[in-house]
C-alpha positions in Angstrom: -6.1 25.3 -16.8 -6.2 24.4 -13.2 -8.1 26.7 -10.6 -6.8 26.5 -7.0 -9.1 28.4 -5.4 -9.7 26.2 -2.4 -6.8 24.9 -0.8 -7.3 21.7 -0.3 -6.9 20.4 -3.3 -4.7 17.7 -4.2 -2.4 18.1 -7.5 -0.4 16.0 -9.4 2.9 18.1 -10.6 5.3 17.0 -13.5 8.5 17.7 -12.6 9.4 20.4 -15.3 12.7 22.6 -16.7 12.2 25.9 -15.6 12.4 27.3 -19.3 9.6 25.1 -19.9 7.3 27.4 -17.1 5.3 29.9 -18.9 2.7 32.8 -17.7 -0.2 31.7 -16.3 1.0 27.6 -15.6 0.2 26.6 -12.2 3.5 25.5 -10.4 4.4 24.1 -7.2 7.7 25.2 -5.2 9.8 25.5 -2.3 8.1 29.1 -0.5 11.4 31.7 0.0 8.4 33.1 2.5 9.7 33.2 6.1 6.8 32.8 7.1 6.2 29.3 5.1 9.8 28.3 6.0 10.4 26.2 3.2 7.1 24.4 2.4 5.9 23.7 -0.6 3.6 25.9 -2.0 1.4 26.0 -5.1 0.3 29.3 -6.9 -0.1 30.6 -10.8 2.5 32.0 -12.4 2.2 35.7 -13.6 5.3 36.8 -14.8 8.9 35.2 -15.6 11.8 37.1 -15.8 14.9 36.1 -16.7 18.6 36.3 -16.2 20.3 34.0 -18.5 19.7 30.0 -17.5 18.2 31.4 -14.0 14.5 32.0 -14.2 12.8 33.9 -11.2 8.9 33.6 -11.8 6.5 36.2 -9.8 3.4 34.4 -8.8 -0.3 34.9 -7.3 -2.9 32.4 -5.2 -5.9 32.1 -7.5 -7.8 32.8 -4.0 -4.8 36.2 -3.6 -5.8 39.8 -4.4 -2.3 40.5 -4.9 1.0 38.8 -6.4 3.2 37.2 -3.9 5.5 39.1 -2.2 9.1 36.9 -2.6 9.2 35.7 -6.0 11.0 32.1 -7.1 14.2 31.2 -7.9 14.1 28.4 -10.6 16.3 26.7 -7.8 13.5 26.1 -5.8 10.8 25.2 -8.9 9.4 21.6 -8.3 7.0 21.4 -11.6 4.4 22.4 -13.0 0.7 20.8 -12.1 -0.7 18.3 -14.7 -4.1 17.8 -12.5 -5.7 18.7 -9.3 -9.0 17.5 -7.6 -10.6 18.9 -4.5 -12.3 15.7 -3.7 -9.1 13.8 -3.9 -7.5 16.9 -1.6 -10.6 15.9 1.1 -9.9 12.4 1.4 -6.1 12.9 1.5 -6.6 15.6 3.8 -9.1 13.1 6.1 -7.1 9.8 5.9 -4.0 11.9 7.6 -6.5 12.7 10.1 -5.5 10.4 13.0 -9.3 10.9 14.2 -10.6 9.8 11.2 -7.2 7.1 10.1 -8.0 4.8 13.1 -11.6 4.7 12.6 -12.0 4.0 9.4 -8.4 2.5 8.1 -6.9 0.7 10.7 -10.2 -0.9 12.5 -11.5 -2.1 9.3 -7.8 -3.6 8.5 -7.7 -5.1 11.9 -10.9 -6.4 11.5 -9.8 -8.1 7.8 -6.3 -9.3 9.4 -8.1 -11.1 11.9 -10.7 -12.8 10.2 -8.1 -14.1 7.7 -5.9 -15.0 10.7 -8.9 -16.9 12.0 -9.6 -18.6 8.6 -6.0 -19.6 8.1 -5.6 -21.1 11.5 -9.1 -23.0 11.0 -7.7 -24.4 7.8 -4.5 -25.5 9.6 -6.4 -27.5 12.3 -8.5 -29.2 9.4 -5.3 -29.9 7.1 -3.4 -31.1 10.3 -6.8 -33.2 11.4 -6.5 -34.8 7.7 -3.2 -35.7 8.1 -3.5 -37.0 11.5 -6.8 -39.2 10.3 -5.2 -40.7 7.3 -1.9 -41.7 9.5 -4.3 -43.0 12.0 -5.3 -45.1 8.9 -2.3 -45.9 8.1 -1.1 -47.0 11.2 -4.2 -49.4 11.3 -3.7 -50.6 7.9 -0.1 -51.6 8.7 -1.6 -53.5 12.0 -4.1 -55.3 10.0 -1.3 -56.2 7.9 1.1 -57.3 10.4 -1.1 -59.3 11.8 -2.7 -60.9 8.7 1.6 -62.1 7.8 2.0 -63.4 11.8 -1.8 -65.1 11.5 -0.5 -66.6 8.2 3.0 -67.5 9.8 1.1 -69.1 11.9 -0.9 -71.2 10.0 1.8 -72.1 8.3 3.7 -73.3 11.2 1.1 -75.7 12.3 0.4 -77.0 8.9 4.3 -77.8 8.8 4.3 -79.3 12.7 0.9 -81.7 11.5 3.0 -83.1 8.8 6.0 -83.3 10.9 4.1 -85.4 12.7 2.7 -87.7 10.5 
């Protein structure tokens, strides 16, 4: 059995038939209240009556004196709720606090985004650096190379001239 006493807590609600409500379940629904206008409200169910598939339950606040004045259509049922936390409630109820979201969400995400931006940045300037250092080797290799097959060209030419000229 779930207690809502407070008002700020956060429930879970299975989306249930409405033959499947009985007295005393904790449901949540659209509020016929003017005054609510449509949101979604959350109180104990204390009587059901019925009028063939159409279900009308009366309910009550668990914080109310009294039963709710407009009663709900089965229309307007959302489910019945499987678990509720007040702590859970809090910090929902805080995180959609823009005072407290930017502080303690967004500056601490900023804060991760940018050290990982940093860090992938650094590791791109020390991947391109390794590139660049072993085309740099490369490159030298190749000289070394090319000139080792002129040098030896080279010497080869002269050795042919010298016996040429003998």
């Amino acid at each position: 059995m779930y207690y809502l006493k407070n008002g700020g807590d956060q429930a879970i609600v299975k989306q249930t038939a409405p033959a499947s409500i009985h007295e005393n379940d904790v449901i949540s629904f659209y509020s016929s209240d003017p005054a609510l206008s449509g949101a979604v409200n959350t109180h104990r169910v204390v009587s059901i009556e019925t009028d063939g598939n159409n279900y009308r339950y009366i309910t009550k606040g668990d914080a109310n004196n009294v039963v709710d004045r407009y009663d709900v259509d089965s229309r307007d049922l959302l489910g019945r709720v499987v678990w509720s936390s007040l702590i859970l409630g809090k910090i929902v109820r805080l995180v959609s606090n823009p005072l407290i979201f930017v502080p303690i969400i967004l500056v601490p995400l900023a804060i991760i985004l940018i050290a990982n931006l940093v860090k992938t940045v650094s590791y791109a300037r020390k991947i391109a650096k390794d590139e660049e250092e072993a085309a740099v080797k490369e490159a030298i290799q190749y000289i070394r190379e090319k000139n080792l097959r002129e040098t030896g060209d080279t010497t080869e030419s002269n050795e042919n001239s010298e016996r040429k000229s003998e």
